[in-house]
N, C-alpha and C positions, 0 to 999 in steps of 0.2 A: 524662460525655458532653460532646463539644467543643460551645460553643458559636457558632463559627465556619460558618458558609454552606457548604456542598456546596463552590460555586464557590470563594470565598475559599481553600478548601484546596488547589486543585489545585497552584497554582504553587508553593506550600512543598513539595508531594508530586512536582513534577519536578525540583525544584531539584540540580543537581551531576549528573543523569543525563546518561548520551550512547545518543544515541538513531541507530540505522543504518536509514537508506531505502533502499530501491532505487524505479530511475524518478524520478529526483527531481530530471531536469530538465525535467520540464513536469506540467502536468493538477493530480492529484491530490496529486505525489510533492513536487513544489513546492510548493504550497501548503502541504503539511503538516509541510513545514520551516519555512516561514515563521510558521505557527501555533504551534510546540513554542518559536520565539525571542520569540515576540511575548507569549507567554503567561508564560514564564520563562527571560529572556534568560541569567539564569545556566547554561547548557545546553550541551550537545557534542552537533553532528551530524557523523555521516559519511553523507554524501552519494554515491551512486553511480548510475551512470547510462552506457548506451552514449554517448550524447553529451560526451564529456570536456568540452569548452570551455563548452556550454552550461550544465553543473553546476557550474563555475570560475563564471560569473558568477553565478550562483547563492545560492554562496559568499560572493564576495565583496560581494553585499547584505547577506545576511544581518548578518555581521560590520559593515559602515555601518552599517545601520540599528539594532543593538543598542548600538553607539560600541563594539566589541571586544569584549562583556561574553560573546555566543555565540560559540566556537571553534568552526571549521567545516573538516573535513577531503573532500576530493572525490577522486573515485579513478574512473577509468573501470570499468565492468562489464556483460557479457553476460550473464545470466545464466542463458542458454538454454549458452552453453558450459559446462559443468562442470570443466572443465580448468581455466577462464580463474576459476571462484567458488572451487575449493581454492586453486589461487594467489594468488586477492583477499584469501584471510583469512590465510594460513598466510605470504605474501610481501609484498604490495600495502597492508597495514594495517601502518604505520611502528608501531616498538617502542614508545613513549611511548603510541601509543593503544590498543596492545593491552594494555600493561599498567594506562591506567584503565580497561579490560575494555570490552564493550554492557551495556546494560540492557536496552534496546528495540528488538525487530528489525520494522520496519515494511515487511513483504512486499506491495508494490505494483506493480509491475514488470509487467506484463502487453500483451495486445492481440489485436486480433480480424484478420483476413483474410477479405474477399466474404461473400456472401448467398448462394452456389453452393449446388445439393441435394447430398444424398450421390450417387455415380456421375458428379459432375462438378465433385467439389471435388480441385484440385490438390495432391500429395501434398507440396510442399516448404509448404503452406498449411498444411495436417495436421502435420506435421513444427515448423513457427514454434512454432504455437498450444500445442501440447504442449509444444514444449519450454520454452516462455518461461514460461506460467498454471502450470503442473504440473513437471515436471523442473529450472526454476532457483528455485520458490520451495522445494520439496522437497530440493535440494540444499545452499542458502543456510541453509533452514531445522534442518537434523542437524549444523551445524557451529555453528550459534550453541549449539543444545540441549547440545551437549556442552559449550559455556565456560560456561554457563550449569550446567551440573552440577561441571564439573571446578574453575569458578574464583572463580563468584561464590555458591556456597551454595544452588546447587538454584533459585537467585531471576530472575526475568527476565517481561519481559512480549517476546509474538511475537502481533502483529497482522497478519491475513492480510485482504486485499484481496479481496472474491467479488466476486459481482455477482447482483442480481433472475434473470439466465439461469442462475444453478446451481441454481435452484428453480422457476423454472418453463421450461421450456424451448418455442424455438421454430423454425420453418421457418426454414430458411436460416441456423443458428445450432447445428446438431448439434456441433460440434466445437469452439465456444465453449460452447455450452451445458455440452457434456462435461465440457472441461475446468475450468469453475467448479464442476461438484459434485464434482466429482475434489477441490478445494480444499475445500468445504463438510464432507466425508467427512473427508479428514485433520485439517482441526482439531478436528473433534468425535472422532475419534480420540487426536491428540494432546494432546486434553485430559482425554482420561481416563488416557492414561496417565502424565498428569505433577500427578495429585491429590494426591497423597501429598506433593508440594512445592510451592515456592513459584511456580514458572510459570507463569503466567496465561496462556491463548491466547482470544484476542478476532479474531472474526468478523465480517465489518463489509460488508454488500452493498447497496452503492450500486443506487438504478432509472438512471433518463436523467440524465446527467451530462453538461455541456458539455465536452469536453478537444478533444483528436487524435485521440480515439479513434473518431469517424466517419471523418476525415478519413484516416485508418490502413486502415480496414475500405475506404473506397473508391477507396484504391489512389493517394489524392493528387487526388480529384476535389473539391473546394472546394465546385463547387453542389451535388452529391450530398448531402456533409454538412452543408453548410446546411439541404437541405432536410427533414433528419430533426426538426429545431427547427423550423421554421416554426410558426407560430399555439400555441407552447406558451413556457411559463418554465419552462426544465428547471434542474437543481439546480448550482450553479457547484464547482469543484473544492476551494473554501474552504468549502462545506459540507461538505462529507465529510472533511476537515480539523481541522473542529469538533467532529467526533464522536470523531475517533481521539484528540485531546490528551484530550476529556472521559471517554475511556474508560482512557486509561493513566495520568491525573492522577487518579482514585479511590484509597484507602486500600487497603494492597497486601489487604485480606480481599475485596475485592468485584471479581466478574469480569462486565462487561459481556461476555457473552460471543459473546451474538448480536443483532444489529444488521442491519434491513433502512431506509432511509432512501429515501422516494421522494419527488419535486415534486409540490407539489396537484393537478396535472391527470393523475396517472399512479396507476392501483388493482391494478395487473400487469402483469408485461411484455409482455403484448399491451394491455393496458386504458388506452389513452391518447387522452386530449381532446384534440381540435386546437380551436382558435377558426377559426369564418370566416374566408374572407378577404374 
């Protein structure tokens, strides 16, 4: 039996992996690049994100602040297009990176649209939410499972991003709600039927998180999403962060598999403390 700390082992158990994000120019997607360099700079990320330029600088922190040690590839991607995610892997991922393979597919990429009830939720809203939460990480996700079968030995870890609304579901949130137990369902699916090997699939559902992602949901209204934080300390995107490196840095026998992460003032997705004001 090692006598080395839980922790002390993580960074020897990331070392030399390349690890692929989606959304990883902001919130959560970011930070969890910057926690996989910070943790064991010896490391390869491919970074992808609609925002090209803003995932270039990204990049290029990452690589400063490691002095070179993390190699950092950034590649635009939609992942709601599926045209544009076969292309990203089969075109868009330069031959040197395909050939030191992934290890870790960190499916984050997601977003919500309004508070609308059903009967007056707009259908290119319905259309976004599906296709980004559910059809590009399902997409993303059957092309890594196969390099993962065909090239690295059955062996891979795929961290999938839910959220508190695939479990508990609420008003004004049907079609977010939906689509995170849409994700809840597939991974517990996909992990069963990837037993028999070495693939680990790790479920990870963030409650209130600070990102874009009020700021997304209200359409570009700033005090709206301020005002969902008032009188609380909701959980920063470097928490969530923390849990993904501390889940795929484990010895490859142990599967954190299900992970619900809330701030002290929140007991459910409806169960949330505000302070006075």
């Amino acid at each position: 039996m090692s006598t080395n700390s839980l922790l002390s082992q993580i960074p020897r158990n990331l070392a030399g992996k390349t690890v692929l994000i989606t959304g990883a120019s902001s919130g959560i997607g970011r930070s969890t690049a910057f926690e996989f360099s910070r943790t064991q700079p010896d490391i390869n990320l491919i970074l992808a994100a609609r925002r090209i330029e803003t995932v270039q600088e990204v990049a290029k922190e990452i690589e400063a602040e490691s002095g070179g040690r993390t190699k950092v590839l950034a590649l635009k991607l939609d992942v709601s297009d599926l045209a544009a995610v076969k292309r990203f892997w089969e075109v868009e991922v330069p031959r040197e990176w395909k050939e030191r393979g992934v290890d870790v597919l960190v499916n984050n990429a997601g977003g919500v649209r309004g508070l609308e009830h059903v009967g007056e939720i707009a259908e290119e809203d319905v259309a976004t939410m599906i296709g980004v939460n559910v059809m590009g990480l399902i997409g993303l996700t059957q092309h890594v499972v196969r390099h993962f079968k065909n090239d690295r030995g059955g062996k891979g870890d795929i961290v999938n991003i839910g959220s508190i609304a695939g479990r508990e579901p609420y008003a004004g949130g049907s079609i977010y709600c939906a689509t995170k137990a849409a994700v809840r369902s597939f991974s517990d699916s996909l992990r069963r039927e990837n037993i028999s090997n070495q693939i680990r699939v790790i479920e990870i559902d963030p409650g209130q998180v600070e990102t874009e992602f009020s700021v997304v949901r209200f359409r570009g209204d700033k005090a709206k999403a301020d005002a969902v934080y008032a009188g609380c300390d909701p959980l920063g995107p470097e928490d969530i962060a923390g849990v993904i490196v501390f889940a795929v840095g484990q010895r490859q026998g142990v599967v954190l598999a299900d992970s619900l992460i809330f701030p002290q003032h929140q007991a459910g997705a409806g169960a949330v403390y505000k302070r006075p004001a």
